[in-house]
C-alpha positions in Angstrom: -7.4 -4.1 29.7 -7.3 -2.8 25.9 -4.2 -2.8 24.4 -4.3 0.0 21.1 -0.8 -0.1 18.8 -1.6 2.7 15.7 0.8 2.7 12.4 0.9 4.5 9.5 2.5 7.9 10.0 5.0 9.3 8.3 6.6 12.4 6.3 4.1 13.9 3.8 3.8 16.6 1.5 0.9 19.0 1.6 -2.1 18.0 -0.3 -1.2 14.7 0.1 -2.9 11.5 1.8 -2.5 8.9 4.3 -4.4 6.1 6.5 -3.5 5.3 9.7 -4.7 2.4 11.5 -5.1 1.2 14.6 -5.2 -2.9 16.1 -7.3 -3.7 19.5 -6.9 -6.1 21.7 -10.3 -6.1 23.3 -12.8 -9.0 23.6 -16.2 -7.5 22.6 -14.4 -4.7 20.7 -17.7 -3.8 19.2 -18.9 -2.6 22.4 -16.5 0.2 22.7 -16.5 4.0 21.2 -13.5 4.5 19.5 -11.8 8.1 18.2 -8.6 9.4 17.2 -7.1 12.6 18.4 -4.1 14.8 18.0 -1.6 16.7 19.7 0.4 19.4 18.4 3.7 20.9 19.7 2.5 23.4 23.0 -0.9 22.3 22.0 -3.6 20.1 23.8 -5.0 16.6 22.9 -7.9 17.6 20.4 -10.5 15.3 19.4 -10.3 14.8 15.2 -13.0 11.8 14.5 -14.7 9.6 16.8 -16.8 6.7 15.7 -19.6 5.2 18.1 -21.2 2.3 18.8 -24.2 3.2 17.7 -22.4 3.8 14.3 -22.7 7.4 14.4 -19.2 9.5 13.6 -18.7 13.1 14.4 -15.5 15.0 13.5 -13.6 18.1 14.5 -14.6 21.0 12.1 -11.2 21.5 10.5 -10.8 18.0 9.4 -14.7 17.6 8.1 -14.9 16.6 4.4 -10.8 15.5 4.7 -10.7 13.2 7.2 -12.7 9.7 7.2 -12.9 7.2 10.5 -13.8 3.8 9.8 -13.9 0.3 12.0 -13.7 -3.4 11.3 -15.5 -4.7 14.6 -14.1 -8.6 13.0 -10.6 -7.4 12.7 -10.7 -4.8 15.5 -8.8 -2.3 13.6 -9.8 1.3 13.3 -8.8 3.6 10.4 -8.4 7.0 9.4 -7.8 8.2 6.4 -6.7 11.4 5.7 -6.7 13.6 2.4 -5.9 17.3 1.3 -3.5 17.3 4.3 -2.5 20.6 5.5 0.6 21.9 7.7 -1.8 22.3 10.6 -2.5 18.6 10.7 0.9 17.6 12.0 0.7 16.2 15.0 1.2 13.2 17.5 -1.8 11.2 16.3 -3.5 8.9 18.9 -5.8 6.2 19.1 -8.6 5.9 22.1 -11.6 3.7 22.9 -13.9 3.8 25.7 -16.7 1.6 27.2 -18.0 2.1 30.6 -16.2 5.3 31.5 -12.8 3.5 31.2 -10.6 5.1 28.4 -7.5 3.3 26.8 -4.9 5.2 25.0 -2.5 3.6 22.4 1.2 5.0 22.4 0.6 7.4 19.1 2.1 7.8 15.7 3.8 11.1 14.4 2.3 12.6 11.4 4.3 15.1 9.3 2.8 17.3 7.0 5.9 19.0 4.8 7.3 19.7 1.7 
């Protein structure tokens, strides 16, 4: 069992920035891929960065060149840090890894994007 808790999100204004992290409970946390996604109001859970273990990263087109996903396989966090933020980007922002065809959720944080 994986426990994921994310913090971090908040109220900001557009153009601004923010990182969000994520803490793991997993023994061999290395050995899990790990992503964050979003959900907007009436809209489905899209994938915005994912990070592999492999070390390879992919992320959804409209956050590319904003967004950056990072981990700390020692301190089993994940990050994501965010810049140029738009309107669009507020969402329910959730953290996910997944080893073995088993996928844990954490319980999301709410980012705001406003002036």
């Amino acid at each position: 069992q994986v426990q994921l808790v994310e913090s971090g999100g908040g109220l900001v204004q557009p153009g601004g920035s923010l990182t969000l992290s994520c803490a793991a409970s997993a023994s061999s946390f290395s050995l899990y891929n790990v992503g964050w996604y979003r959900q907007a109001p009436g809209k489905q859970r899209e994938l915005v960065a994912r990070f592999t273990t492999r070390g390879t990263t992919n992320y959804a087109d409209s956050v590319k060149g904003r967004f950056t996903i990072s981990r700390d396989n020692g301190k089993k966090t994940i990050l994501l840090q965010m810049s140029s933020l738009k309107p669009d980007d507020t969402a329910v922002y959730y953290c996910q890894a997944d080893r073995g065809g088993l996928v844990y959720w954490g319980q999301g944080t709410q980012v705001t994007v406003s002036s």
